[in-house]
C-alpha atoms as a printed R data frame, in Angstrom:
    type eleno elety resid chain resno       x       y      z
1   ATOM     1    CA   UNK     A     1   0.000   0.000  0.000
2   ATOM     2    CA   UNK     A     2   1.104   3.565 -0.849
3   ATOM     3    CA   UNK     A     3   0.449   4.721  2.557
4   ATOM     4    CA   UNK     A     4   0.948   3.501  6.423
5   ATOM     5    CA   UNK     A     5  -1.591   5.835  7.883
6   ATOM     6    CA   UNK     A     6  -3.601   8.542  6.662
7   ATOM     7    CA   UNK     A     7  -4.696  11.139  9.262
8   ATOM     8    CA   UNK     A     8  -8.238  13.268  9.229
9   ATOM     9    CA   UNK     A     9  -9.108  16.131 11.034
10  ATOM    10    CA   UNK     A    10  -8.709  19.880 11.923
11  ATOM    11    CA   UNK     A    11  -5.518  21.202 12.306
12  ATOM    12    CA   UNK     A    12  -5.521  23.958 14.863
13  ATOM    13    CA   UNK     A    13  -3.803  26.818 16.257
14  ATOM    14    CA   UNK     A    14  -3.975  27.024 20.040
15  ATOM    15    CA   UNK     A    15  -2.994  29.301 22.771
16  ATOM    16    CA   UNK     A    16  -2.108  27.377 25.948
17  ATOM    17    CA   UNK     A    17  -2.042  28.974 29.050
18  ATOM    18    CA   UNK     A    18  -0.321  27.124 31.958
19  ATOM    19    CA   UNK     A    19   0.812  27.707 35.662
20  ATOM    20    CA   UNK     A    20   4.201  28.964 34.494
21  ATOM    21    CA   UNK     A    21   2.723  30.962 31.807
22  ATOM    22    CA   UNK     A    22   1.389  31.247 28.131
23  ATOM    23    CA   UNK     A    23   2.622  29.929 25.008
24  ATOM    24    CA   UNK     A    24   0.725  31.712 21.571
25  ATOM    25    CA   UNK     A    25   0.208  30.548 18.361
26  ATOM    26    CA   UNK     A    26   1.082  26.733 18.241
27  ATOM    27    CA   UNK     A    27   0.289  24.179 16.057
28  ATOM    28    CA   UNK     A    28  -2.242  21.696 17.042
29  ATOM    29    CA   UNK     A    29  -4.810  19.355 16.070
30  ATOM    30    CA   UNK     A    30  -4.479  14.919 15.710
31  ATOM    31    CA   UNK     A    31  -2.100  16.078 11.908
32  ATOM    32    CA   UNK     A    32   0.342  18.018 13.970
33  ATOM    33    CA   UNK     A    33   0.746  15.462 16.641
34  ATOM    34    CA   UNK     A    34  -0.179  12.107 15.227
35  ATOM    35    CA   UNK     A    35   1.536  13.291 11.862
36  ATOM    36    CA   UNK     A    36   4.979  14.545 13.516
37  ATOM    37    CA   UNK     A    37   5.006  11.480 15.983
38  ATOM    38    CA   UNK     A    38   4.321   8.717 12.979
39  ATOM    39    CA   UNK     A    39   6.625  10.510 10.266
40  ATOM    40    CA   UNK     A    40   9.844  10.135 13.179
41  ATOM    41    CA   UNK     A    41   8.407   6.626 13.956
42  ATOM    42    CA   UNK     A    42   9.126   6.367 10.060
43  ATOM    43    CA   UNK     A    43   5.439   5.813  8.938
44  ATOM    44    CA   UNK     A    44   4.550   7.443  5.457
45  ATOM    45    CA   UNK     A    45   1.384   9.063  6.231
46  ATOM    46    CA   UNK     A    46  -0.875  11.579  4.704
47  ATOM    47    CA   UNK     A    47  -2.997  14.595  6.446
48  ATOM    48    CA   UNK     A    48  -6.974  15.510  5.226
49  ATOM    49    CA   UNK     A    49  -7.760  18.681  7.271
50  ATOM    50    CA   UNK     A    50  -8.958  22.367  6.755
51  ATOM    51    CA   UNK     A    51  -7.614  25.820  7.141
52  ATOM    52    CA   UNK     A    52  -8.457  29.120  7.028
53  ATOM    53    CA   UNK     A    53  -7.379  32.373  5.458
54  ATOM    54    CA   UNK     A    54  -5.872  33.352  8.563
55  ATOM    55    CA   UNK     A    55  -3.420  30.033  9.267
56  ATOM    56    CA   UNK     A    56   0.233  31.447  9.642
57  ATOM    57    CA   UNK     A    57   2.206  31.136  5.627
58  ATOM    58    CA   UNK     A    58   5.281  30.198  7.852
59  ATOM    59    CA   UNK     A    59   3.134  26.979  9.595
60  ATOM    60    CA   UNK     A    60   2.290  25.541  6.138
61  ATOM    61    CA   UNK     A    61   5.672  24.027  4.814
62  ATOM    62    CA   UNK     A    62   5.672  22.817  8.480
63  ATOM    63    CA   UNK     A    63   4.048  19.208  7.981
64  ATOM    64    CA   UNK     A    64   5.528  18.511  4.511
65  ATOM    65    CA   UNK     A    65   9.065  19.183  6.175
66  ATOM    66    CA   UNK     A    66   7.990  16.305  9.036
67  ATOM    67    CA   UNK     A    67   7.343  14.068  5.804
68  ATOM    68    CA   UNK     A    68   3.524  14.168  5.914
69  ATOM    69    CA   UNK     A    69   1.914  14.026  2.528
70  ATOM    70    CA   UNK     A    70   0.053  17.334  2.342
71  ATOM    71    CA   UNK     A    71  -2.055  16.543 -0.752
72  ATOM    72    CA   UNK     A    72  -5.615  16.431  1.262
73  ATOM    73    CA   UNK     A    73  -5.178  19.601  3.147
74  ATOM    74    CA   UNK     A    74  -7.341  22.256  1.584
75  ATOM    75    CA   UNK     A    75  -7.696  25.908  2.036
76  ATOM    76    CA   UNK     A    76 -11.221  27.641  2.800
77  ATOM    77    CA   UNK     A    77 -11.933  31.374  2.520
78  ATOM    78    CA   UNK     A    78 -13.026  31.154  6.100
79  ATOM    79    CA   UNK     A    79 -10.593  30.937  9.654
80  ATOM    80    CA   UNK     A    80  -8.945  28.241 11.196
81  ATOM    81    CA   UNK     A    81  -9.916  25.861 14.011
82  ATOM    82    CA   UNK     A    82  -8.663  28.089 17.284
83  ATOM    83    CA   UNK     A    83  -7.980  26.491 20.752
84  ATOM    84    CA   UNK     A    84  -7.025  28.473 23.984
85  ATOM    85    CA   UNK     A    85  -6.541  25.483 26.425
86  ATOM    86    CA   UNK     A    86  -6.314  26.749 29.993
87  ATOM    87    CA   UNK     A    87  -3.991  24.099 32.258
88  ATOM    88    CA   UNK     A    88  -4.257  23.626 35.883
89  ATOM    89    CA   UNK     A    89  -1.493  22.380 38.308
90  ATOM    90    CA   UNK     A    90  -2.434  19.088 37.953
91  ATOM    91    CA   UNK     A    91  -3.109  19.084 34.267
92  ATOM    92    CA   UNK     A    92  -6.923  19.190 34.365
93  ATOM    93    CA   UNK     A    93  -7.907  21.735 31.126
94  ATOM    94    CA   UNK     A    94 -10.678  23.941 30.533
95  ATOM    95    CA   UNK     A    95 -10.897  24.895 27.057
96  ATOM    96    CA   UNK     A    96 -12.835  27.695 24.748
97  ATOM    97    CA   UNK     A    97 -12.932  27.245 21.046
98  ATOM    98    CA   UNK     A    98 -12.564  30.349 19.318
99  ATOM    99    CA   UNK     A    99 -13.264  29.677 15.537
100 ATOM   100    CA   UNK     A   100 -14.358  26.353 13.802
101 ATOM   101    CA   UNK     A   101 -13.638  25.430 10.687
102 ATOM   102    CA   UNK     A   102 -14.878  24.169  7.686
103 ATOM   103    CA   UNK     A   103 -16.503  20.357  7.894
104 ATOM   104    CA   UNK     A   104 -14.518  17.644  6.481
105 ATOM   105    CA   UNK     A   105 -16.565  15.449  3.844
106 ATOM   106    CA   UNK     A   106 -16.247  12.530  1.944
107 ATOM   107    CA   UNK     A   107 -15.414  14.170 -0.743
108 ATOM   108    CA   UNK     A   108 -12.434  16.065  0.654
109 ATOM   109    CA   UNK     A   109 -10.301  12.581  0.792
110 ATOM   110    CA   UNK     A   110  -8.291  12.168 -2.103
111 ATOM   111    CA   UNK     A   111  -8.771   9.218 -4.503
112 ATOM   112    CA   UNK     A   112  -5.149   8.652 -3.713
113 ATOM   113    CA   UNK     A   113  -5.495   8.131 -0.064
114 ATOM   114    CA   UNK     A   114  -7.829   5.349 -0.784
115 ATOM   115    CA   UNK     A   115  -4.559   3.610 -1.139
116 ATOM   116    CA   UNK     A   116  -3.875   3.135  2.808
117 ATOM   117    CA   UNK     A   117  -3.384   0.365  5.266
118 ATOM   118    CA   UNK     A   118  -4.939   2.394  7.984
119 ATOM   119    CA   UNK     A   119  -6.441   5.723  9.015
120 ATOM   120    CA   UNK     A   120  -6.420   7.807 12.289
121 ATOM   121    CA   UNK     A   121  -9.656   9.656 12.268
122 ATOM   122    CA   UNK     A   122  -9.602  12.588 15.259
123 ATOM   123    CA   UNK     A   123 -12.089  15.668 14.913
124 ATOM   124    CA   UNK     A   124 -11.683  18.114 17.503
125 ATOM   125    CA   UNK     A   125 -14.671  20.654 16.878
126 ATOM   126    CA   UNK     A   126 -17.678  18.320 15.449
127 ATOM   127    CA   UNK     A   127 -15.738  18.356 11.812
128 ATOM   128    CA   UNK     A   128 -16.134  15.044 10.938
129 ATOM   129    CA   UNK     A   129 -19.446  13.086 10.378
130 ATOM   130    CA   UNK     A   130 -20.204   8.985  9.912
131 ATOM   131    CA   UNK     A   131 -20.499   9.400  6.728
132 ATOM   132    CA   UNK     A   132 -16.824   9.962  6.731
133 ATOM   133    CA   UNK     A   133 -15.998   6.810  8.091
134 ATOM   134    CA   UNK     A   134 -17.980   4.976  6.431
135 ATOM   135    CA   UNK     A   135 -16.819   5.987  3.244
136 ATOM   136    CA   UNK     A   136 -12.853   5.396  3.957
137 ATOM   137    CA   UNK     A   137 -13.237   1.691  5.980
138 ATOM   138    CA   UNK     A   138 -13.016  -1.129  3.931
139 ATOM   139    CA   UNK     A   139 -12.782  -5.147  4.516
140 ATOM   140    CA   UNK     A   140  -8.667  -4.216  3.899
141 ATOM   141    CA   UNK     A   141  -7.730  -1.457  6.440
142 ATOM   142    CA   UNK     A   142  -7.926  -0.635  9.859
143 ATOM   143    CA   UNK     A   143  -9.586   2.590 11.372
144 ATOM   144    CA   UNK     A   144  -8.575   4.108 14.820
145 ATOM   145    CA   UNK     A   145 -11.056   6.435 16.368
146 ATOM   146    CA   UNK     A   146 -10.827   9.584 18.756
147 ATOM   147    CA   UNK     A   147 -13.960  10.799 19.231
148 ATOM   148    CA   UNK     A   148 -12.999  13.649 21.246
149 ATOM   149    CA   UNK     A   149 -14.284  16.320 18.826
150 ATOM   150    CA   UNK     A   150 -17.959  14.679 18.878
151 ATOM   151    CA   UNK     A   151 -17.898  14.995 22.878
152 ATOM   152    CA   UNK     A   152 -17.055  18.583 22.989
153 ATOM   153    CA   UNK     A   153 -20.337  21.132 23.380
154 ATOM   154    CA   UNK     A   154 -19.260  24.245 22.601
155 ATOM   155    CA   UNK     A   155 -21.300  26.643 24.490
156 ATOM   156    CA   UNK     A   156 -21.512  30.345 24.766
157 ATOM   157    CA   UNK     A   157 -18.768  32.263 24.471
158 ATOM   158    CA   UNK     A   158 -16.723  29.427 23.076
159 ATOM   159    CA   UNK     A   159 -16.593  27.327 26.567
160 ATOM   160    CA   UNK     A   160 -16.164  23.360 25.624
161 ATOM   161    CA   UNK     A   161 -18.343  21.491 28.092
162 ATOM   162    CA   UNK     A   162 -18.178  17.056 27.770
163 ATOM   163    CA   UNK     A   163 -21.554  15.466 26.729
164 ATOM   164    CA   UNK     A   164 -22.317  12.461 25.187
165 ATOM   165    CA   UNK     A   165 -22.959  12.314 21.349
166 ATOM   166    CA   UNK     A   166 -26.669  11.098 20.287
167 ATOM   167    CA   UNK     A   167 -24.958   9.306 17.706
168 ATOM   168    CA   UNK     A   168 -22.036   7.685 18.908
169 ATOM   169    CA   UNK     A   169 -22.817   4.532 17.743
170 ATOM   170    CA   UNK     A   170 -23.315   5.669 14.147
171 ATOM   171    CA   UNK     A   171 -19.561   6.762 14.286
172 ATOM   172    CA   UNK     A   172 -18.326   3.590 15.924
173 ATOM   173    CA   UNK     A   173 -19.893   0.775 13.959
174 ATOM   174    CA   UNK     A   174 -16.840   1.438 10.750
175 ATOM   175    CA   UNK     A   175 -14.075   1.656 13.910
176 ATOM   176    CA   UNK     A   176 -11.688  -1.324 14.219
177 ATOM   177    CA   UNK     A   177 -10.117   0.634 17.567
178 ATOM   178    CA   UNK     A   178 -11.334   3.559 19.695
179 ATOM   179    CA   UNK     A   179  -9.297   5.835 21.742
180 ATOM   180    CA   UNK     A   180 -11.043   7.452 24.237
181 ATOM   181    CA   UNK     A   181  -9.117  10.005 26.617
182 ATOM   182    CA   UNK     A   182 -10.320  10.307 30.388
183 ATOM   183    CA   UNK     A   183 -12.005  13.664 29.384
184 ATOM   184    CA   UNK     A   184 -14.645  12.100 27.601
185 ATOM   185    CA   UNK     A   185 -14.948   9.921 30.295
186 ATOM   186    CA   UNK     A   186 -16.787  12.246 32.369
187 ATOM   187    CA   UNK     A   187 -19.978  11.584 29.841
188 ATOM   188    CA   UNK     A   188 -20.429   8.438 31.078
189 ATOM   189    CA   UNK     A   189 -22.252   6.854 34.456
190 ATOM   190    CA   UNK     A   190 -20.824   3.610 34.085
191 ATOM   191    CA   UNK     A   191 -16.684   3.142 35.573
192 ATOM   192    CA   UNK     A   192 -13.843   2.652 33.075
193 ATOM   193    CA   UNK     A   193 -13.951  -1.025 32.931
194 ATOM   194    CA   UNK     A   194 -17.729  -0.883 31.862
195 ATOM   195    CA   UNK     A   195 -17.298   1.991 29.567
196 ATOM   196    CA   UNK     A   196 -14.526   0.088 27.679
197 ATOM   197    CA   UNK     A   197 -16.978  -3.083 27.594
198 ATOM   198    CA   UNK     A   198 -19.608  -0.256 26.215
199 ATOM   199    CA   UNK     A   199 -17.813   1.056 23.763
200 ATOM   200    CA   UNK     A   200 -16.653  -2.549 21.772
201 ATOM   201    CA   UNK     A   201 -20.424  -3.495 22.107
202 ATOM   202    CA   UNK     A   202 -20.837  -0.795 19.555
203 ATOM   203    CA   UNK     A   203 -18.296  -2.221 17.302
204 ATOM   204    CA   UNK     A   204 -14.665  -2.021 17.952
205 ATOM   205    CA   UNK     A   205 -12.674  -4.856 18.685
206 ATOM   206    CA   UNK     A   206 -10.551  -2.858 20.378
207 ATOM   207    CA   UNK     A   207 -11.196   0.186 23.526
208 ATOM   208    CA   UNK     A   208  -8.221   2.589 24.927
209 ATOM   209    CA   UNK     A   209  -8.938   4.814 27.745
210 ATOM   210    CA   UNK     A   210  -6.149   6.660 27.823
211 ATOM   211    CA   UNK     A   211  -5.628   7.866 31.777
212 ATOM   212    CA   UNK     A   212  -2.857  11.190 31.473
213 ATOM   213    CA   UNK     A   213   0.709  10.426 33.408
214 ATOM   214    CA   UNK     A   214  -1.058   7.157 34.945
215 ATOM   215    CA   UNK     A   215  -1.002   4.980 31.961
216 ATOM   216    CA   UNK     A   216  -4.084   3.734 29.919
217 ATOM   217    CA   UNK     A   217  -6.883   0.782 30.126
218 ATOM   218    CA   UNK     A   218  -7.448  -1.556 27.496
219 ATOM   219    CA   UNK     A   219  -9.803  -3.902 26.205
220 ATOM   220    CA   UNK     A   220  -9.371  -6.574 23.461
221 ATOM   221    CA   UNK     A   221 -11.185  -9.393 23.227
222 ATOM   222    CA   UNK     A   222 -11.930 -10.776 26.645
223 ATOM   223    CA   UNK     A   223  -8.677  -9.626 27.808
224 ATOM   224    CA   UNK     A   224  -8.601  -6.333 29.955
225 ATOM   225    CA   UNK     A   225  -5.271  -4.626 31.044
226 ATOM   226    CA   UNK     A   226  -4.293  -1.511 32.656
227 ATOM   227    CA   UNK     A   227  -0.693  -0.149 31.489
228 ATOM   228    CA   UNK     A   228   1.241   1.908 33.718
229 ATOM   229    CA   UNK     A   229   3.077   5.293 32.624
230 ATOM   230    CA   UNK     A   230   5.954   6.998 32.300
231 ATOM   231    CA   UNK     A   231   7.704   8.151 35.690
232 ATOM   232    CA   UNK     A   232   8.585  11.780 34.084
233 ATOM   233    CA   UNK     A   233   8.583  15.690 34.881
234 ATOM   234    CA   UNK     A   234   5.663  16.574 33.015
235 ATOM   235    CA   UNK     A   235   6.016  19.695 30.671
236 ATOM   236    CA   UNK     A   236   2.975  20.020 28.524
237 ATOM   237    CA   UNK     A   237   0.262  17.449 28.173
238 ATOM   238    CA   UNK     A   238  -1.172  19.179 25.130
239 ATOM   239    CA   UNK     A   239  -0.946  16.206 22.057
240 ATOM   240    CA   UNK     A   240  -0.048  13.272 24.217
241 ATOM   241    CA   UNK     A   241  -3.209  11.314 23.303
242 ATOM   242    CA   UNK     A   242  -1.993  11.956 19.925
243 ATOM   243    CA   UNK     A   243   0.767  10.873 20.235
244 ATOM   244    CA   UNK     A   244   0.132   7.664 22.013
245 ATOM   245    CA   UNK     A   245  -2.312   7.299 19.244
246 ATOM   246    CA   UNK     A   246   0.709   7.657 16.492
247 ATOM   247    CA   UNK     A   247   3.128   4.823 18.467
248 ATOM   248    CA   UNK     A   248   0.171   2.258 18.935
249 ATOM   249    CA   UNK     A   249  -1.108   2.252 15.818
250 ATOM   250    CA   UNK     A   250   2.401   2.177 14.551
251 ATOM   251    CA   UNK     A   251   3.269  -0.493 16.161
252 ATOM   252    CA   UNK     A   252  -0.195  -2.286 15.722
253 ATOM   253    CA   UNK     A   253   0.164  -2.117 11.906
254 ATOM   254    CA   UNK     A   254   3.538  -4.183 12.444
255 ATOM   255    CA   UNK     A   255   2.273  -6.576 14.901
256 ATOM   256    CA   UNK     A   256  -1.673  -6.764 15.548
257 ATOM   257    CA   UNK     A   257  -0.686  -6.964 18.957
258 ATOM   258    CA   UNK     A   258  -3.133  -4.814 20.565
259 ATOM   259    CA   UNK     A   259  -1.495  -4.684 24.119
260 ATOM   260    CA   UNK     A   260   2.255  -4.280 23.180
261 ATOM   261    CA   UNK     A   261   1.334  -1.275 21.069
262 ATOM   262    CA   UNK     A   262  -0.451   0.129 23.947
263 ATOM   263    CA   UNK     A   263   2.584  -0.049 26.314
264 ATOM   264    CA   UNK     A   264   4.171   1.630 23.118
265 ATOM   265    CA   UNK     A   265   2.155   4.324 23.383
266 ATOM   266    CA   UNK     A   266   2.079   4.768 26.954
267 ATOM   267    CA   UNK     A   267   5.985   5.139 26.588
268 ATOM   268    CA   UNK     A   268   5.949   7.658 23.740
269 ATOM   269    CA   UNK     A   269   3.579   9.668 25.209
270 ATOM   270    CA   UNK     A   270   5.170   9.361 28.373
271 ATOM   271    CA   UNK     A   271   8.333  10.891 26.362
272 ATOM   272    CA   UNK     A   272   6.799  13.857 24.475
273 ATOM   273    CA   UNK     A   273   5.676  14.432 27.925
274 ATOM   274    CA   UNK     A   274   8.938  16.402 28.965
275 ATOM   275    CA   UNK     A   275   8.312  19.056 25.850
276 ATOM   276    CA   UNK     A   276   6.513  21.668 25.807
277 ATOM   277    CA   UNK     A   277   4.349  22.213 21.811
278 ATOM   278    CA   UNK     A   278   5.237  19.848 18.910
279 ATOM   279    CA   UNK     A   279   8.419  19.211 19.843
280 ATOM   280    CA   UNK     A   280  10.093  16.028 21.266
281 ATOM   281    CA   UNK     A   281   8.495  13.592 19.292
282 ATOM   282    CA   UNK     A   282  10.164  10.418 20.498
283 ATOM   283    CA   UNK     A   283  11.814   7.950 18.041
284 ATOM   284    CA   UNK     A   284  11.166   3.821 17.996
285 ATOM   285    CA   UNK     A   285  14.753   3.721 19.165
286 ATOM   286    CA   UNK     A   286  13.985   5.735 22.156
287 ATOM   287    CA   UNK     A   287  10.838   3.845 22.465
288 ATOM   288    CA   UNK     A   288  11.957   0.838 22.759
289 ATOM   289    CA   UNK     A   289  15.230   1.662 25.343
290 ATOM   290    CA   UNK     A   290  12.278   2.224 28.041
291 ATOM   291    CA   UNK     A   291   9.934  -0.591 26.751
């Protein structure tokens, strides 16, 4: 296949404010991250997204500079997706979204990226419907899920609250693996093992609750498994679902082993951890020194 993974969603620009202060005007979105982390896990990948007029001209060569294939990102005469992502001392986030996008459709996939062994599908803002989905997944490649962009209400004045989707189960029927961080968690009444148990009843074989700097849950099959993380002096959590998202289905492509991919991911997101933005993406070689 031409391609390892292509990615779809909104790449942002954020502005993150944290304890020890603010940090304008950086790249964001599941492209940035995902993108950045598979390209230096030497993936080929590919990037469908949306931007606005306003989207920096020095951010563009950006991704095709990380390797990503840049053919499916398209420019709109309207603004770019816009985060500012408030962080507490212990990494909780409040969030406002300033300016969405245009949707993603169908359509907007190249013919070429038909021509993939898997796909990382990640709105953050609503962008991306079923129809989406159902229109890339086929009997031949595998499709990875974070819903977080489906979860997010965006209320007045831009403030992101968590509530459940009415059609969650319309996305997740075409998913082969779903990534759910412990944000989204807070839309649910059931605990994390039943959640996970929920979520494959709907038509992945495979659930991730991702849990921050304590690890991740996982269920495949009949087998469930919590994974420890990274002991590390955290510098910005901003991308690091992302980016476990990047190393397990990196590794997953290689070795359909859904829990060594998992402590994968735990470790390279435990890595990019200890940088602050998109920086610090870790290699397989540094991957695999702390697996």
């Amino acid at each position: 296949m031409k391609y390892d993974t292509i990615i779809i969603g909104h790449i942002t620009i954020d502005v993150n404010v944290f304890p020890w202060g603010l940090i304008e005007n950086v790249l964001g979105g599941a492209p940035t991250y995902t993108g950045f982390a598979l390209t230096t896990l030497k993936k080929k990948a590919g990037v469908v997204s949306k931007l606005g007029q306003d989207f920096p001209e020095n951010f563009s060569p950006v991704f095709s500079k990380f390797g990503l294939d840049t053919e499916g990102i398209l420019a709109t005469s309207g603004q770019t997706t816009t985060f500012e992502n408030t962080y507490d001392e212990k990494g909780g986030r409040e969030q406002v979204c300033k300016v969405v996008s245009d949707s993603i459709s169908p359509e907007d996939v190249p013919k070429s990226y038909q021509d993939t062994h898997s796909y990382y599908i990640s709105p953050v803002a609503g962008e991306i419907s079923p129809d989406v989905i159902e229109s890339v997944k086929n009997s031949d490649n595998i499709v990875m899920f974070d819903p977080q962009g489906i979860f997010r209400d965006i209320g007045e004045g831009g403030k992101v609250n968590v509530k459940m989707p009415d059609n969650l189960e319309d996305y997740l029927k075409n998913v082969d693996i779903i990534k759910l961080g412990k944000g989204e968690l807070k839309a649910f009444k059931e605990n994390e093992e039943e959640v996970l148990k929920t979520l494959t009843e709907m038509g992945p074989k495979t659930a991730i609750l991702t849990l921050g700097e304590e690890g991740c849950m996982i269920l495949a099959g009949d087998k469930l498994e919590k994974i420890k993380g990274l002991d590390v002096e955290v510098k910005d959590l901003t991308g690091a679902g992302d980016v476990f998202g990047a190393a397990f289905l990196s590794n997953y492509l290689d070795t359909e082993d859904p829990f060594k991919s998992a402590r994968i991911g735990v470790i390279a997101a435990g890595l990019k951890l200890q940088y602050k933005g998109p920086t610090g993406f870790p290699t397989m070689e540094e991957v695999e020194k702390e697996l």
